[in-house]
C-alpha positions as YAML, in Angstrom:
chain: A
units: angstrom
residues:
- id: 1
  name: UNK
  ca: [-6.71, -3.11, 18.68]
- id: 2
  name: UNK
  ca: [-8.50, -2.18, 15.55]
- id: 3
  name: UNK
  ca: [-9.04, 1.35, 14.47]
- id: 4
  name: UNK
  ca: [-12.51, 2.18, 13.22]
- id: 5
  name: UNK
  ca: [-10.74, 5.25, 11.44]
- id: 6
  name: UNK
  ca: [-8.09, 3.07, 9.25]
- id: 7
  name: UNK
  ca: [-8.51, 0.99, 6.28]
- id: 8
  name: UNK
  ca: [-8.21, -3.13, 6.32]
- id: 9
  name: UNK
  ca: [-8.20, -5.71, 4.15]
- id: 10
  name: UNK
  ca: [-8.72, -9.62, 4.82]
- id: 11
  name: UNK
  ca: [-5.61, -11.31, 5.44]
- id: 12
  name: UNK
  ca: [-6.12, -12.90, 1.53]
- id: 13
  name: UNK
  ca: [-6.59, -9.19, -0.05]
- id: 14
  name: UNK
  ca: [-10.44, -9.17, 0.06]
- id: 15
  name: UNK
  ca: [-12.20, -5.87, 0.73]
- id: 16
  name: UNK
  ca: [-13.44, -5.67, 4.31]
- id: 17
  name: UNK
  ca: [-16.03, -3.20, 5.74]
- id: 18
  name: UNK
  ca: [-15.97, -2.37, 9.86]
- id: 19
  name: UNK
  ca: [-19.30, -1.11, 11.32]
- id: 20
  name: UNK
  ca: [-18.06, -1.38, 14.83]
- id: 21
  name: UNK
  ca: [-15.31, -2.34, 17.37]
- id: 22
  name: UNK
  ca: [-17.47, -2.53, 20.77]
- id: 23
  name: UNK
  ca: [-19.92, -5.01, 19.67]
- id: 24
  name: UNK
  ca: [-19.61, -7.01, 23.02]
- id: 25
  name: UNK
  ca: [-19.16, -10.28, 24.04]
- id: 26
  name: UNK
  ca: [-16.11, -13.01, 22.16]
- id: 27
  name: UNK
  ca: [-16.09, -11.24, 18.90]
- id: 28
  name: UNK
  ca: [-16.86, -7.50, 19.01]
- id: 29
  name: UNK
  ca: [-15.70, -6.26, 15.93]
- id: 30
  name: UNK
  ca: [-18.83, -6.70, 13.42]
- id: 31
  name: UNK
  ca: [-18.32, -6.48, 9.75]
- id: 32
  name: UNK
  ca: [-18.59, -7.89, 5.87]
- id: 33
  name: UNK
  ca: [-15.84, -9.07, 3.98]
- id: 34
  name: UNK
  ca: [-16.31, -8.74, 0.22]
- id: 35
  name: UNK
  ca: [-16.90, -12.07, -1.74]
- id: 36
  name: UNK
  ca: [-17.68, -11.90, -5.17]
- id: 37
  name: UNK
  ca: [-20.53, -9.24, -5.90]
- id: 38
  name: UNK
  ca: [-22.00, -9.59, -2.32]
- id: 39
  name: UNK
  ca: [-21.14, -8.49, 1.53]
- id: 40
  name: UNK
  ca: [-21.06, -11.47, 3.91]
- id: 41
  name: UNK
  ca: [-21.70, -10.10, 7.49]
- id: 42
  name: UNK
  ca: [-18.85, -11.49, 10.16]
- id: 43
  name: UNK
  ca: [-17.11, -10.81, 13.28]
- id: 44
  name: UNK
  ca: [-13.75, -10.50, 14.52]
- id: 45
  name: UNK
  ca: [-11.67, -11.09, 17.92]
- id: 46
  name: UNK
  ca: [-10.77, -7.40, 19.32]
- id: 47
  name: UNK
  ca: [-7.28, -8.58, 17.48]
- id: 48
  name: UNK
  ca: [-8.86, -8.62, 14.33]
- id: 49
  name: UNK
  ca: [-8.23, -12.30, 14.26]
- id: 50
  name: UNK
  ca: [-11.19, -14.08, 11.72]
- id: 51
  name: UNK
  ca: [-12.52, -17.74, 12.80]
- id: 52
  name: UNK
  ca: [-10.27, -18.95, 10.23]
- id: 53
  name: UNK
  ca: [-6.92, -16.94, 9.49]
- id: 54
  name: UNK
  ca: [-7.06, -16.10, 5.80]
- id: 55
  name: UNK
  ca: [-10.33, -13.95, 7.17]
- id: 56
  name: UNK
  ca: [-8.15, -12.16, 9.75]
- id: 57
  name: UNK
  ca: [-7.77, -7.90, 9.53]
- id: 58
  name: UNK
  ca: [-4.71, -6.52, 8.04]
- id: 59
  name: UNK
  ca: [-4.24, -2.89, 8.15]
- id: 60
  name: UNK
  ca: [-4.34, -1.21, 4.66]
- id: 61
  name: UNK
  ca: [-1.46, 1.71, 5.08]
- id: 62
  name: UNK
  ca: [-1.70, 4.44, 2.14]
- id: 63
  name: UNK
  ca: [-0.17, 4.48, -0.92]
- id: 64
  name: UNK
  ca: [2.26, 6.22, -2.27]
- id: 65
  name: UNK
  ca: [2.91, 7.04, -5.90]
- id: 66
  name: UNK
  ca: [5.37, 9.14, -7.71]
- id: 67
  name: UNK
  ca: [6.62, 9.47, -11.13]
- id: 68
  name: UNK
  ca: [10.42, 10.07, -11.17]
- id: 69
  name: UNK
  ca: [13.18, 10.43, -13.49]
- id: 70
  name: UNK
  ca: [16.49, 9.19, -13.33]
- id: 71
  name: UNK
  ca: [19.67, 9.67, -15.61]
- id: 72
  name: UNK
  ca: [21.64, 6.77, -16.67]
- id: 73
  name: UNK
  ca: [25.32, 6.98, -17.21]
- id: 74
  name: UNK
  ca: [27.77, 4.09, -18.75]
- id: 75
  name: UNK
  ca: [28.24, 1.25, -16.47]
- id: 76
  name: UNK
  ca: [31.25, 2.76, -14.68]
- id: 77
  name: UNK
  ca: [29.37, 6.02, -13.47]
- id: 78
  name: UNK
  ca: [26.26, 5.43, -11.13]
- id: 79
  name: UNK
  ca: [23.42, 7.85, -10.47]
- id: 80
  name: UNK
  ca: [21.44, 8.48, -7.57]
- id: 81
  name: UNK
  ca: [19.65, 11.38, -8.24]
- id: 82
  name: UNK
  ca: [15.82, 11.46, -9.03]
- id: 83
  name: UNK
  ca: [14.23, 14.22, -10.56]
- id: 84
  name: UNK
  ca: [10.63, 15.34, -10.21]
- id: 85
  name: UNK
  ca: [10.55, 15.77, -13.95]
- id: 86
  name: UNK
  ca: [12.00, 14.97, -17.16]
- id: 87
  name: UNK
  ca: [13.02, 18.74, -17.65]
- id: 88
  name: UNK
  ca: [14.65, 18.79, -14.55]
- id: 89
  name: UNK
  ca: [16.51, 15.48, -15.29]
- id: 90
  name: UNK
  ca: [17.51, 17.11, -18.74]
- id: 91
  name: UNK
  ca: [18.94, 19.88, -17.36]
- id: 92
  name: UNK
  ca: [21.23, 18.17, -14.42]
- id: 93
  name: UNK
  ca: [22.33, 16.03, -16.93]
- id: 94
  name: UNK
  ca: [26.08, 15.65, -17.33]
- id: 95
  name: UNK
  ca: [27.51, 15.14, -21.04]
- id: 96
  name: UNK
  ca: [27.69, 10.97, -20.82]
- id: 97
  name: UNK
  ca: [24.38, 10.43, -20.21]
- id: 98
  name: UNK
  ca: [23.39, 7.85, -22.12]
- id: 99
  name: UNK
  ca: [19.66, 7.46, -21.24]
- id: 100
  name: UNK
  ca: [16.67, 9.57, -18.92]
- id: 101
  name: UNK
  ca: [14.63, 7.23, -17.75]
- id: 102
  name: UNK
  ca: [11.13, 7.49, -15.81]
- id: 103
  name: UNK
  ca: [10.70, 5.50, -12.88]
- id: 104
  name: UNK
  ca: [6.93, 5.26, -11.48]
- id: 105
  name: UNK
  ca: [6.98, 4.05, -7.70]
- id: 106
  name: UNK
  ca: [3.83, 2.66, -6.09]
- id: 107
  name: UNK
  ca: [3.89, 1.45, -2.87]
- id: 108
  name: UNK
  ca: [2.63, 1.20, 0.52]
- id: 109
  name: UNK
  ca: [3.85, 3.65, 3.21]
- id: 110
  name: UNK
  ca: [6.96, 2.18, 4.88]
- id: 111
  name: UNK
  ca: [7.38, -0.22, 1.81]
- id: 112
  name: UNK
  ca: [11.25, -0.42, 1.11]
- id: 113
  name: UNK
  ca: [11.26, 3.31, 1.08]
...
């Protein structure tokens, strides 16, 4: 069932705009998908299946982004530690380090995290 509150996309990454989800009858989710400059009005199954399936609703999750820093040690040490800055990194820093490195991590929610 589609959410009027949440964010989708087109199965292909275009933009997609819901006006409503009880429009009735075969197809009663009413809408434009984004093509180009313009809005193209269409309607989708209460699945959020499109007539053809590149046109079909995928739910856009948020994002998350963070900008991490992680100390790198010779090849027989590992590090799993991230820091929320560099200062931080420099000071939890043990003597070998050989490099601080910052890590920026965008994703969508649920994405390998």
């Amino acid at each position: 069932m589609i959410d009027p509150k949440k964010q989708y996309r087109t199965r292909y990454g275009r933009e997609v705009r819901i006006y409503a989800v009880d429009g009735g009858g075969h197809k009663p989710i009413h809408g434009a998908i984004r093509e180009g400059d313009g809005w193209f009005l269409t309607s989708w199954l209460y699945t959020g299946a499109g007539a053809i399936d590149c046109n079909s609703l995928i739910e856009m999750k948020p994002r998350i982004q963070r900008e991490v820093w992680v100390n790198v040690y010779p090849a027989w040490l590992q590090s799993d530690v991230m820091y929320q800055s560099k200062k931080a990194a420099d000071d939890g820093a043990a003597p070998d380090r050989i490099a601080c490195v910052k890590v920026v991590i965008d994703c969508e929610e649920g994405e390998g995290l």
